[in-house]
N, C-alpha and C positions, 0 to 999 in steps of 0.2 A: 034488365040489369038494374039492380039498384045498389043506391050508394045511402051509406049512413058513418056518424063518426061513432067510433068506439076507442073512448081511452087517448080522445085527444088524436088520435091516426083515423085516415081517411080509411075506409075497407067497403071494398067492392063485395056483391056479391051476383053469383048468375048461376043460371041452370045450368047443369050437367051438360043438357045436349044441346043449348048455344054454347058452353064453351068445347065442347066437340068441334062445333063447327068454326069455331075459331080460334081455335086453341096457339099457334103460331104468333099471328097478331097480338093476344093477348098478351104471350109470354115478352114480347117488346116492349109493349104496353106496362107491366109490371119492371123491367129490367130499366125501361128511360125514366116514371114517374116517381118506383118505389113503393108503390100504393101496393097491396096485400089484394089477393081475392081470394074470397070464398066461393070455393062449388060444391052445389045443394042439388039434393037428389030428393025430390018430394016434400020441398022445405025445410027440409033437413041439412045440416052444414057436413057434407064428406069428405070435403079436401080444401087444403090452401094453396094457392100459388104465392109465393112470397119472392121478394130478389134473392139475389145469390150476391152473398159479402163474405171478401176475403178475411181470414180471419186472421189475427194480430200475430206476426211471433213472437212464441215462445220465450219469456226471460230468459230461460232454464238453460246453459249452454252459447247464449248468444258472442260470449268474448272468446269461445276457447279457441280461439285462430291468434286471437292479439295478448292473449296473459300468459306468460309464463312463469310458472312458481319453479324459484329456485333456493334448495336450501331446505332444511325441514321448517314445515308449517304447522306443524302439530306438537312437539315438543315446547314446556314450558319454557319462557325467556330465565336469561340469568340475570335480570335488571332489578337496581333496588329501586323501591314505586314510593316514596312522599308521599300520600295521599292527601293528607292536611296541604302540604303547600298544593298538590291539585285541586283540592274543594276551594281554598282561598282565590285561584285563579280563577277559576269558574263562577264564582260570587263575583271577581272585579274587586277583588282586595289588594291594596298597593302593597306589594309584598316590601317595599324599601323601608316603608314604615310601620313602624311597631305600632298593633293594633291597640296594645292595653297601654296607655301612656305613666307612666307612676308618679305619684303626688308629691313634690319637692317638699323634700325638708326645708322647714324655716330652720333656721340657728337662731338664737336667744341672744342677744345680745345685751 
């Protein structure tokens, strides 16, 4: 059996007919370390043993137990929308005070 690194991952590899004869062992051997083997059948690579990982759920669905839409969600709102006062907030513009300030008349005296 030999071992070389590929890609930064440890990967075993062994012949076909030692891993026949151990194939059990192995698969624990791969399920507790993680390490990957390759079996080669004339030096050739034929099969992988890899571990077995569960795989992530799914976004897609994960709330429909806890969310409930009530009401239409799909029809337009009847809201009037500011958008200048919302870009000003969004910038961090003091909306109390007037942006453009105007230049005081002098009077002549």
């Amino acid at each position: 059996m030999d071992t070389h690194e590929d890609n930064l991952t440890d990967v075993r590899t062994i012949k076909a007919a030692e891993f026949k004869a151990k194939c059990l062992k192995l698969m624990d051997e791969v399920a507790d370390s993680g390490v990957e083997i390759v079996i080669t059948k004339n030096g050739h690579p034929v099969s992988r043993l890899v571990p077995y990982h569960k795989e992530a759920p799914s976004m897609f669905g994960r709330d429909r137990d806890r969310i409930r839409i009530l009401g239409d969600i799909i029809s337009p709102l009847e809201v009037d929308w500011d958008e200048e006062r919302e870009l000003a907030l969004i910038q961090g513009k003091d909306l109390d005070k007037p942006s453009i300030v105007p230049n005081r008349i002098r009077s002549k005296d």
